[in-house]
C-alpha positions in Angstrom: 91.4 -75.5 -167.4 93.8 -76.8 -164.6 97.1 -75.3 -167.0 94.9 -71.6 -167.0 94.1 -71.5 -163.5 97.8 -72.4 -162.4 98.9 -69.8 -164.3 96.6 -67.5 -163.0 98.1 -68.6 -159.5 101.9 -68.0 -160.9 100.8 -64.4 -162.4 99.6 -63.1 -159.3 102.4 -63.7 -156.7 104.1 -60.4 -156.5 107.6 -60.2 -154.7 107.3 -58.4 -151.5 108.1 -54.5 -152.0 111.4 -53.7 -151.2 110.0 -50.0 -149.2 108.1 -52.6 -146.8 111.3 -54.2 -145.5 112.1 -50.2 -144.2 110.0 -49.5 -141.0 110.6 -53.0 -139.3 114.1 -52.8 -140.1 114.5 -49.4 -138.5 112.1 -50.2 -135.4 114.5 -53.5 -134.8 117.2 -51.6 -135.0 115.9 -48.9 -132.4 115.0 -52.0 -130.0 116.7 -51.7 -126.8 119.5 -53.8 -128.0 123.1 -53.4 -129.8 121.8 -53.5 -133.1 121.7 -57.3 -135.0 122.4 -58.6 -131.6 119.4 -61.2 -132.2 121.3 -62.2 -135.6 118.8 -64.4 -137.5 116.0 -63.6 -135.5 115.9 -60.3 -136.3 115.9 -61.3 -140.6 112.9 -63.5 -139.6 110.9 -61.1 -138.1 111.7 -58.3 -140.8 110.5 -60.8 -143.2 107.3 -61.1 -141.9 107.0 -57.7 -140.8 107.2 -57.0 -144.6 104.8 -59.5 -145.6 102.1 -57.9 -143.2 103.2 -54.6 -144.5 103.8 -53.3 -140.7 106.2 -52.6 -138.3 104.5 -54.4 -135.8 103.8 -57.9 -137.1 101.5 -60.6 -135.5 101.4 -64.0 -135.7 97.9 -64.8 -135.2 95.9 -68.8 -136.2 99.0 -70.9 -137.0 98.0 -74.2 -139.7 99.8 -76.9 -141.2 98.3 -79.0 -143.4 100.3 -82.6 -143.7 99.8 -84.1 -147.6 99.6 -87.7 -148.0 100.0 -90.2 -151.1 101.7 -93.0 -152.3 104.3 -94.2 -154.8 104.5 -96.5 -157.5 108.0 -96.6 -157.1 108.0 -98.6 -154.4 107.9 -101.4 -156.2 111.4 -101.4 -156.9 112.1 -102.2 -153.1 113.3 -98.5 -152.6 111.6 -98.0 -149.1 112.6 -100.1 -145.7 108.5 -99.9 -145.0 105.4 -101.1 -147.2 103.3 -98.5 -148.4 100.3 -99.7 -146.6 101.6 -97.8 -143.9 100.7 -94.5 -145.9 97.0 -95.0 -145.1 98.0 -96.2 -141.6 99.8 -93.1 -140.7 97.0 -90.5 -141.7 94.8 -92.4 -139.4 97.3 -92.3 -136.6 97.2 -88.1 -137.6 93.7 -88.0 -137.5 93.4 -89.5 -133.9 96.4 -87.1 -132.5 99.2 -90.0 -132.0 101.8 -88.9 -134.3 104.7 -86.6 -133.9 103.1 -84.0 -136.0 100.0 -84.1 -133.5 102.4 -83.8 -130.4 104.9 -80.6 -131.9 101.5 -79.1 -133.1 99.9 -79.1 -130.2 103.3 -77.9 -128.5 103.1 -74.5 -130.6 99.4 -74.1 -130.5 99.0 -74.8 -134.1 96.2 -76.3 -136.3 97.1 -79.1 -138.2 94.8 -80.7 -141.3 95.6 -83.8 -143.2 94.9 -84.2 -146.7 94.4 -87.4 -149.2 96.7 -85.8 -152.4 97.1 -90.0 -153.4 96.9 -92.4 -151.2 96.4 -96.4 -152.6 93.4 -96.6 -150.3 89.8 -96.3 -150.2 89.1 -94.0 -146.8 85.6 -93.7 -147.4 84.4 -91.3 -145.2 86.5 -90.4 -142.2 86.1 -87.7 -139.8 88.4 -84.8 -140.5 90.4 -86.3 -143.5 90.6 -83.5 -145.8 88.9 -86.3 -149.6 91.2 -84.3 -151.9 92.0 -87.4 -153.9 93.5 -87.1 -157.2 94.5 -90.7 -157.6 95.3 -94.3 -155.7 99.1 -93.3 -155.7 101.6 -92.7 -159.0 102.3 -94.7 -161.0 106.3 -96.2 -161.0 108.1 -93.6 -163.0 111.0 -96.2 -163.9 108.3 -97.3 -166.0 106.5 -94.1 -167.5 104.9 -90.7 -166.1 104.1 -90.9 -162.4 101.2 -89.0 -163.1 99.4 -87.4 -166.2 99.9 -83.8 -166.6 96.3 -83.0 -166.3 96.2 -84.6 -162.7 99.4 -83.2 -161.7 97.7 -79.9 -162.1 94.9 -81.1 -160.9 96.6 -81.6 -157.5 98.5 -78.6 -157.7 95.2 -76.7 -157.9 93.8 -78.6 -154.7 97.0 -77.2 -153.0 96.5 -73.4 -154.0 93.1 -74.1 -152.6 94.1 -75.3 -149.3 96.2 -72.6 -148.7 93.6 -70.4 -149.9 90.9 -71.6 -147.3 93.6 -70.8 -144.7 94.1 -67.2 -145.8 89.9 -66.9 -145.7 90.5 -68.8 -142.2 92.6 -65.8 -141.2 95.6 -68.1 -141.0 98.6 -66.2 -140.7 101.4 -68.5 -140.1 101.3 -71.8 -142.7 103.0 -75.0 -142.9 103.2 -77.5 -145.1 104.3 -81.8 -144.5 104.1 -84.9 -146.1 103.2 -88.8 -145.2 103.8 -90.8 -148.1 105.5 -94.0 -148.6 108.3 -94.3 -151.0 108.4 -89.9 -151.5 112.0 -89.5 -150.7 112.9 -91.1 -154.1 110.7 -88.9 -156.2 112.3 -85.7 -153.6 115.8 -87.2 -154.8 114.8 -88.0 -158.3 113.8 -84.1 -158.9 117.0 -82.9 -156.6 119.1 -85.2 -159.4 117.6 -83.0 -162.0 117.6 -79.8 -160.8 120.9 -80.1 -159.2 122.4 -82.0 -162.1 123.9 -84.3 -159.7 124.8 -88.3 -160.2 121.5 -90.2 -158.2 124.0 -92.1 -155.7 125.0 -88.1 -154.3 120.9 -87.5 -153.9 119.7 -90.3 -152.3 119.2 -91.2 -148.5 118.2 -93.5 -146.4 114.6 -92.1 -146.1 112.7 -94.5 -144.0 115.7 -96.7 -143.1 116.8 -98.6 -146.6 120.0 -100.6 -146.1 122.6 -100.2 -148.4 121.4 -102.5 -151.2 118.0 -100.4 -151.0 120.0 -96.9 -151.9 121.4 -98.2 -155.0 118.2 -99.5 -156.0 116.9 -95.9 -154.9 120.1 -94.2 -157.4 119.1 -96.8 -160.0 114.9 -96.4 -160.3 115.5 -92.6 -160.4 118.2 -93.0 -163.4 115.9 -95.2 -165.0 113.5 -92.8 -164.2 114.8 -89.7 -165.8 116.2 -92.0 -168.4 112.5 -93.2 -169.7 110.6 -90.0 -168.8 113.2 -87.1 -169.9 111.7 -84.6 -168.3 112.4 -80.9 -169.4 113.8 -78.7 -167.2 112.2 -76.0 -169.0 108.8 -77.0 -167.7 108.4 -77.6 -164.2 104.8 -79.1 -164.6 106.5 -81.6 -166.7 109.4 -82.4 -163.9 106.7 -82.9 -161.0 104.3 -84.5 -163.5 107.2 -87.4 -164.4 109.0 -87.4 -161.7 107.1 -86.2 -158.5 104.0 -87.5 -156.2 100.5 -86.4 -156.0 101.3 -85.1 -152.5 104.5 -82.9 -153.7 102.4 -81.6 -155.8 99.8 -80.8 -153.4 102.4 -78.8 -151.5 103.9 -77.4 -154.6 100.3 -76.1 -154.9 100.0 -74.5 -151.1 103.4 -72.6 -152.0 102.0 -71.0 -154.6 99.0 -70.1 -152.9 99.9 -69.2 -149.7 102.0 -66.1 -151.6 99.2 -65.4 -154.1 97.7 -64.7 -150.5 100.4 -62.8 -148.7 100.5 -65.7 -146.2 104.4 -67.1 -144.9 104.8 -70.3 -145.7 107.0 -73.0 -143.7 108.7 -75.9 -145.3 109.7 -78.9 -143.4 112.5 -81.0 -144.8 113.7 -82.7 -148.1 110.6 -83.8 -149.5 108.9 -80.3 -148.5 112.0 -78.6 -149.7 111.7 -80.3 -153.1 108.2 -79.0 -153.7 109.3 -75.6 -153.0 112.2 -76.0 -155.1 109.7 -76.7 -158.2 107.2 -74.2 -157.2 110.0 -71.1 -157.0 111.1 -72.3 -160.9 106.8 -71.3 -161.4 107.7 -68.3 -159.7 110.9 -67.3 -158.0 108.9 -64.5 -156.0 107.7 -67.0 -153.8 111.0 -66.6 -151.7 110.0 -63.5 -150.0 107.0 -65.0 -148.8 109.2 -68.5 -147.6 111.0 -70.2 -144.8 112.8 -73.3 -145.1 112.3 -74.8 -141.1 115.5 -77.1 -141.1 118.2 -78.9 -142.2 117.4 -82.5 -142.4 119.7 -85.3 -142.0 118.9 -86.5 -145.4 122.1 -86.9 -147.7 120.9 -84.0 -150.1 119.2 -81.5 -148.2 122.1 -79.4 -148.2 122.1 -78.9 -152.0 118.7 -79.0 -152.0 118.5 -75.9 -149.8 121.2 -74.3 -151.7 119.2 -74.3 -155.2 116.6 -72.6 -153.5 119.0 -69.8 -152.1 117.7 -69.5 -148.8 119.0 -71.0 -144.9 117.3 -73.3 -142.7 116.6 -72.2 -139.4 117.5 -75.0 -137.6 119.6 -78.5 -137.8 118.3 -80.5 -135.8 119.4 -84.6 -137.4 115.8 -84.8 -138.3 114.1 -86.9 -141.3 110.7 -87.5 -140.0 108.7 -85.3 -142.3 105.1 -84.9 -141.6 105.5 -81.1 -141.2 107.6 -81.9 -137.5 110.4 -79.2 -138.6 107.9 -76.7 -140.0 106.1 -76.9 -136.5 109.3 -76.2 -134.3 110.1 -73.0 -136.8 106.7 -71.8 -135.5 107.7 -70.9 -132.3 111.1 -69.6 -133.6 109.0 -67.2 -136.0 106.1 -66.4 -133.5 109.2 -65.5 -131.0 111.1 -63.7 -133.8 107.9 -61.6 -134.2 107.1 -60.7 -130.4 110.3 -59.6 -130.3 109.9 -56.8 -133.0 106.5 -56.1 -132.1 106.8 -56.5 -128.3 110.4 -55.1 -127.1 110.6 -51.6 -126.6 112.5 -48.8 -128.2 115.4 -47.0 -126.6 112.8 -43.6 -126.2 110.1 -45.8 -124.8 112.2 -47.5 -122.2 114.0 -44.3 -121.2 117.3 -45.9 -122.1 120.1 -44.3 -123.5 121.1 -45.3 -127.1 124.7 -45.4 -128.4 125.9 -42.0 -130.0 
């Protein structure tokens, strides 16, 4: 059932219709202003102009949900920090002490946290979003980190989140991670898809010394060694290769387009769910931003397979959704600015000949 609803999901996102992009472009360019004198900004705000199907977009309830689950990769000593930390972070989230809780609250944003996988039983906690598929993957040097079924599975909780945010009347969405050990399954599917050598895809994620990277290059040959995943079937890639929490967020791309809504990405482990949810459908790119350039050794190529720029470059490799909540208030400012500025006739100014 998972397979037809995902499909379903896939079938419905419909690229943004090139005659939308024509009234915000020619209001920007009527803004009292030498015309693409805001460069980027003014792409951004055309973007989402066209998404709302209007020439005077707003950016309204802003949400980012951060994903959390473990990896049983870990246990080949590829992370500088024990996974027990997983479960210990999403309660620092849920009592506002984290560096997602600070930037949120810095843009005015919601932000939700999710159990995708985390090795721990939470019980019942207040305001943990019990979306559990499994107690974390299982090592992939070894076999599958997850069955298909529950791949899609937590693809499926994803489209749902971001679903419950479009009902929510979110209109600016984000998506982060928390999850011990996920920058090795993020490089292990950059390997594939960028049919690059593990030692150029791996980074120091949490801190690993020098030994831990080439145990990091040398679970994820092993990995893709064991599992041979087919690049033909991107369900098969994530299922093998990828985290119950990447999924999660592969899921949330998916959905937040099937909904019209933008969708943020933060950094290289965002990035890599993207990258696997625009091989489901590459017409999630009109409805995407990519917030930054992390620090992470490939982010760059990363960004490149997925054809678009990063607004900003910051050094950053915290994850969490941190970038994606600093692009808010670049896109909410790109916005006002198209919606807010006036026109050379409303200003009384005198345009260029």
């Amino acid at each position: 059932m998972n397979h037809g609803e995902v499909s379903e999901i896939i079938a419905s996102i419909k690229p943004v219709e090139k005659a939308s992009y024509i009234a915000p472009k020619t209001r920007m360019d009527d803004l009292t202003k030498p015309p693409g004198s805001l460069g980027k900004l003014e792409d951004i705000a055309i973007k989402i102009a066209a998404i709302q199907g209007t020439d005077k977009p707003e950016i309204g309830k802003k949400r980012i949900y951060t994903l959390a689950g473990d990896h049983g990769v870990t246990e080949e000593g590829v992370s500088a920090f024990p996974s027990e930390v997983t479960p210990q972070m999403v309660m620092n989230f849920l009592a506002g002490g984290a560096a997602i809780n600070v930037l949120t609250r810095h843009v005015g944003s919601e932000i939700q946290v999710a159990d995708l996988g985390v090795a721990y039983d939470f019980e019942e906690v207040p305001g943990l979003l019990p979306l559990k598929v499994g107690m974390g993957t299982a090592n992939f040097t070894k076999g599958p980190a997850m069955k298909r079924e529950a791949c899609l599975e937590a693809v499926i909780k994803g489209v749902n989140l971001a679903k419950q945010a479009a009902k929510d009347g979110v209109t600016l969405l984000g998506v982060g991670e928390m999850g011990i050990g996920n920058t090795t399954s993020a490089a292990a599917l950059l390997t594939l898809y960028g049919g690059m050598d593990p030692d150029e895809a791996v980074g120091r994620g949490t801190g690993v010394d020098d030994a831990g990277l080439k145990r990091k290059a040398n679970a994820i040959r092993r990995g893709i060694e064991i599992n041979t995943p087919d690049l033909r079937d991107p369900i098969d890639v994530l299922s093998k290769l990828g985290g119950y929490e990447i999924a999660g967020m592969t899921g949330v791309y998916l959905g937040a387009a099937a909904c019209g809504v933008p969708i943020v990405a933060d950094g290289f482990i965002s990035t890599s769910s993207a990258l696997v949810a625009l091989k489901l459908a590459p017409a999630l790119a009109d409805y995407l931003f990519l917030s930054h350039l992390s620090l992470e050794q490939g982010h760059r190529k990363m960004i490149e397979l997925t054809g678009l720029s990063p607004l900003l470059e910051l050094d950053m490799r915290l994850g969490e959704g941190t970038g994606a909540a600093l692009a808010f208030s670049i896109i909410e400012g790109a916005t006002k600015i198209l919606s807010e500025m006036a026109t050379f006739a409303e200003a009384g100014v005198t345009n260029k000949d």
